[in-house]
C-alpha positions in Angstrom: 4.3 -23.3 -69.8 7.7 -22.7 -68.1 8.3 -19.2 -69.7 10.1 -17.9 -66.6 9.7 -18.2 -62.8 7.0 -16.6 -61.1 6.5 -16.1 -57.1 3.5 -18.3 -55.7 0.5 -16.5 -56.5 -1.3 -14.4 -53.7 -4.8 -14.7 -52.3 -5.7 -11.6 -53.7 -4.8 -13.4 -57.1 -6.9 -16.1 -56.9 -9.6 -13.9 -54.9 -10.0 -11.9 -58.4 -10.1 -14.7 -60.5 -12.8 -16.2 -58.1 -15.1 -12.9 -56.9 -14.5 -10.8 -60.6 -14.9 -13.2 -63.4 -15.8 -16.5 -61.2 -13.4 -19.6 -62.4 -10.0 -20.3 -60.4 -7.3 -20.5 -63.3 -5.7 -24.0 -64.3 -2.6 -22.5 -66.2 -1.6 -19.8 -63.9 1.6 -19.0 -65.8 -0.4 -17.9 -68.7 -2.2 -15.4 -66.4 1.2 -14.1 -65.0 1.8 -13.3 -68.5 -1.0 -11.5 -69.5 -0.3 -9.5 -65.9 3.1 -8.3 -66.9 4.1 -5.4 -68.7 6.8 -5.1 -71.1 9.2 -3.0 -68.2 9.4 -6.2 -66.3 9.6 -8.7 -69.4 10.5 -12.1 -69.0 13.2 -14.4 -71.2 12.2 -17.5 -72.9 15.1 -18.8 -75.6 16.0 -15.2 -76.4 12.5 -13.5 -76.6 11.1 -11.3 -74.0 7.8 -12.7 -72.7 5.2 -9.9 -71.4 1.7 -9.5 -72.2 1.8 -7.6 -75.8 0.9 -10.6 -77.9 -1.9 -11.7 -75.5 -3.0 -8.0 -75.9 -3.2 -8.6 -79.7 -5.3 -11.3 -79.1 -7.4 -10.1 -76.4 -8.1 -7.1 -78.2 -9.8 -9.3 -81.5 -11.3 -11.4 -78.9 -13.4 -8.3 -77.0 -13.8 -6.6 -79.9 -15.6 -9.7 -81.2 -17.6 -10.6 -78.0 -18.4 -6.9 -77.7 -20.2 -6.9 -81.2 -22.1 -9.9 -80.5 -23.3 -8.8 -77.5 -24.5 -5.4 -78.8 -26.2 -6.8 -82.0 -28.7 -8.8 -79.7 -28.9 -6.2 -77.1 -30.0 -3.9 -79.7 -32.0 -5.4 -82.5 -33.2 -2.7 -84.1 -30.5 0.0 -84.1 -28.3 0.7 -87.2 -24.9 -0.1 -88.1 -23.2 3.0 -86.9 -25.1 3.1 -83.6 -23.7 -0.4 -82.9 -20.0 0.8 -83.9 -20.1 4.1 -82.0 -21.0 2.0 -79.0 -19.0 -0.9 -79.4 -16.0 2.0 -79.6 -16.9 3.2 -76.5 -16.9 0.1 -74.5 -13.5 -1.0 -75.8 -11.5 2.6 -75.8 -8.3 2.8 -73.9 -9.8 5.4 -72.0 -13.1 2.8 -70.5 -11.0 0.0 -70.3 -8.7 1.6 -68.3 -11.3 2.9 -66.3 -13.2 -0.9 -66.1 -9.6 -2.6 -65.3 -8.8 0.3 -62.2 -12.4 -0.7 -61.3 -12.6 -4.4 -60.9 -8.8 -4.3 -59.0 -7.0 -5.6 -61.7 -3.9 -2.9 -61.7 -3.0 -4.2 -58.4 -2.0 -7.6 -59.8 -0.3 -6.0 -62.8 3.4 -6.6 -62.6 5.5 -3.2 -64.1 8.5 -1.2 -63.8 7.2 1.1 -61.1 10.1 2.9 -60.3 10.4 4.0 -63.9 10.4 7.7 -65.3 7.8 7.1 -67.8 4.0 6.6 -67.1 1.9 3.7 -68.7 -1.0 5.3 -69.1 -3.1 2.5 -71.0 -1.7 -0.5 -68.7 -5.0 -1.2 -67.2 -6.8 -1.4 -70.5 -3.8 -3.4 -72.0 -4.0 -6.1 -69.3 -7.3 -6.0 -69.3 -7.4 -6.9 -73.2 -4.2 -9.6 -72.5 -6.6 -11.0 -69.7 -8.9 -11.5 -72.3 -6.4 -13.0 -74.6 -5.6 -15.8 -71.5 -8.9 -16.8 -71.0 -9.6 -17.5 -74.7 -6.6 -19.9 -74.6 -7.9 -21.7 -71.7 -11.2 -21.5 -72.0 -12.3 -20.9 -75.5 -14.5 -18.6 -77.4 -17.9 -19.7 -75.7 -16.5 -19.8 -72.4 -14.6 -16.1 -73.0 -18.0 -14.8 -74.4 -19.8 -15.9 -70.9 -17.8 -14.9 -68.5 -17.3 -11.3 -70.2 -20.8 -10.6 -70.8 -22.4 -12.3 -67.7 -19.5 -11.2 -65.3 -17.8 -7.8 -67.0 -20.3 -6.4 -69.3 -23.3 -6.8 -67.5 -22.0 -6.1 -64.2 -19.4 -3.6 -64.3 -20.1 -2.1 -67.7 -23.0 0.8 -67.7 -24.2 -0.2 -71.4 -27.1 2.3 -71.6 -25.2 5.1 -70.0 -22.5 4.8 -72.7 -25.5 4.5 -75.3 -26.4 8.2 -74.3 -23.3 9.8 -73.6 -21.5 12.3 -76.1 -18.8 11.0 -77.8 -18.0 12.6 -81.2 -16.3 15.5 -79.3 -14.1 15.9 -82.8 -17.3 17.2 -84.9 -18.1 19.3 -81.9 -15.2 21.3 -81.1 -14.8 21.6 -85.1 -18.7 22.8 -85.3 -17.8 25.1 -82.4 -14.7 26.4 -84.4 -16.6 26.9 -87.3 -19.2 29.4 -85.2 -16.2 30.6 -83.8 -14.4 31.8 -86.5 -11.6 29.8 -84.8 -9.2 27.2 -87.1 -9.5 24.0 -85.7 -6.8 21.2 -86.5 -5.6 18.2 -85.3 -1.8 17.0 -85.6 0.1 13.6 -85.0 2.7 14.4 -82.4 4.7 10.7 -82.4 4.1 7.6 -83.2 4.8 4.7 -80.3 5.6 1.5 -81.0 5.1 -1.3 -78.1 8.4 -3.5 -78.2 9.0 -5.9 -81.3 6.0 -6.9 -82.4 3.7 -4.9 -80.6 0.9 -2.9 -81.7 1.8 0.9 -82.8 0.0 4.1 -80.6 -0.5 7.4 -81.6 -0.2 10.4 -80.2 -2.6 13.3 -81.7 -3.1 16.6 -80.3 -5.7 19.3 -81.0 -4.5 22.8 -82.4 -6.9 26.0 -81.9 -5.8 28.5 -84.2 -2.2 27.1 -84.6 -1.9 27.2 -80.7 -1.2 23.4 -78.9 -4.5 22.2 -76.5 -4.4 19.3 -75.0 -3.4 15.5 -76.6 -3.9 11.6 -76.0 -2.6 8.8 -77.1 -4.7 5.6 -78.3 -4.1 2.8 -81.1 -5.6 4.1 -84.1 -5.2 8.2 -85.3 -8.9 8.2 -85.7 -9.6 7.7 -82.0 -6.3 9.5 -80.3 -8.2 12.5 -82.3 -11.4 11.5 -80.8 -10.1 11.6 -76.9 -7.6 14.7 -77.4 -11.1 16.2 -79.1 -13.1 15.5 -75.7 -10.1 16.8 -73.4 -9.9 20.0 -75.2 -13.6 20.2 -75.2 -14.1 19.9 -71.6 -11.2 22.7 -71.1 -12.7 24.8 -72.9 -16.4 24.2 -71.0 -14.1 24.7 -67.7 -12.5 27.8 -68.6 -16.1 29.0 -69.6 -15.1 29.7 -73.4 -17.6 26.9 -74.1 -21.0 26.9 -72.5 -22.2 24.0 -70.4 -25.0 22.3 -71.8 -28.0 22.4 -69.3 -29.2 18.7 -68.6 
């Protein structure tokens, strides 16, 4: 590709490639760039080169992969079962979780000295790794190796089947037995470089006073996640009970 010079690539990057999703890479370039955030872009002709567009892609690619995996998984469930749980697997918050465990943040290339914090850079190179391999390697090939290698090895499917997740109609349920106003506000909109996809950043207002916020890509679920953090606030501070398993 000759986007922009990279140094030789480490063991430890060929040892991922190998022990976590089990091919060596051919076009290692293309890896480098779904690897590098936009603080420590690249310069092809004028554009800065850094994983956002292969994030783009990526993110179509799982979402896709992740659907027709649950659909046979679960033959007899309903629409929204299958979306709820499709959300779940591909929320900033898991994939950030997945790409933390499998070791891919330490091949990530960022600003690390910077002041700001990237909090969704695991789950966006995670979703530009995704966007690589499809280049490479195709859909069929991409739909393997995630649901033989990530999915049905890292990923704890029927866990996520059973755990809560509409935190949003619960705090507002308990608000409503509360007598307490529960609302929800858009603090700023973030836009990732030119091009990029747009984040939001919503936080969660209990009678007019601020509680906690997130940011994720769509309103609907930087709602959902500031929802579950101000839920679980309130179940530590004890002004929610703990359910009893």
């Amino acid at each position: 590709m000759g986007l922009f010079r990279r140094k030789k690539e480490s063991k430890e990057f060929y040892d991922f490639f190998k022990n976590v999703l089990g091919f060596s890479p051919r076009h290692t370039e293309l890896y480098h760039v779904a690897l590098t955030h936009r603080s420590l872009s690249g310069n092809h002709n004028g554009h800065r080169i850094n994983n956002e567009r292969l994030e783009y892609l990526g993110d179509a690619i799982l979402g896709a992969v992740v659907a027709d995996y649950l659909y046979k998984k679960y033959p007899f469930q309903g629409e929204g079962f299958l979306t709820e749980l499709r959300s779940k697997i591909v929320s900033r918050a898991n994939l950030n979780r997945l790409a933390k465990h499998i070791g891919l943040l330490e091949l990530i290339d960022y600003q690390r000295n910077t002041p700001s914090t990237f909090k969704s850079i695991g789950g966006d190179a995670f979703e530009a790794l995704v966007g690589a391999i499809y280049l490479e390697k195709g859909y069929r090939r991409t739909r393997k190796i995630l649901v033989d290698r990530v999915l049905r090895t890292y990923v704890d499917v029927e866990n996520l089947a059973s755990a809560d997740w509409n935190f949003k109609s619960k705090l507002i349920d308990w608000g409503q037995k509360s007598h307490r106003k529960v609302s929800f506000e858009i603090v700023r909109t973030l836009n990732q470089g030119r091009g990029g996809r747009r984040q939001y950043e919503s936080r969660v207002l209990i009678d007019g006073t601020p509680q906690q916020s997130a940011i994720e890509f769509s309103i609907k679920a930087s709602e959902q996640l500031a929802a579950e953090k101000t839920y679980k606030d309130l179940q530590n501070k004890g002004i929610i009970a703990t359910s009893k398993a």
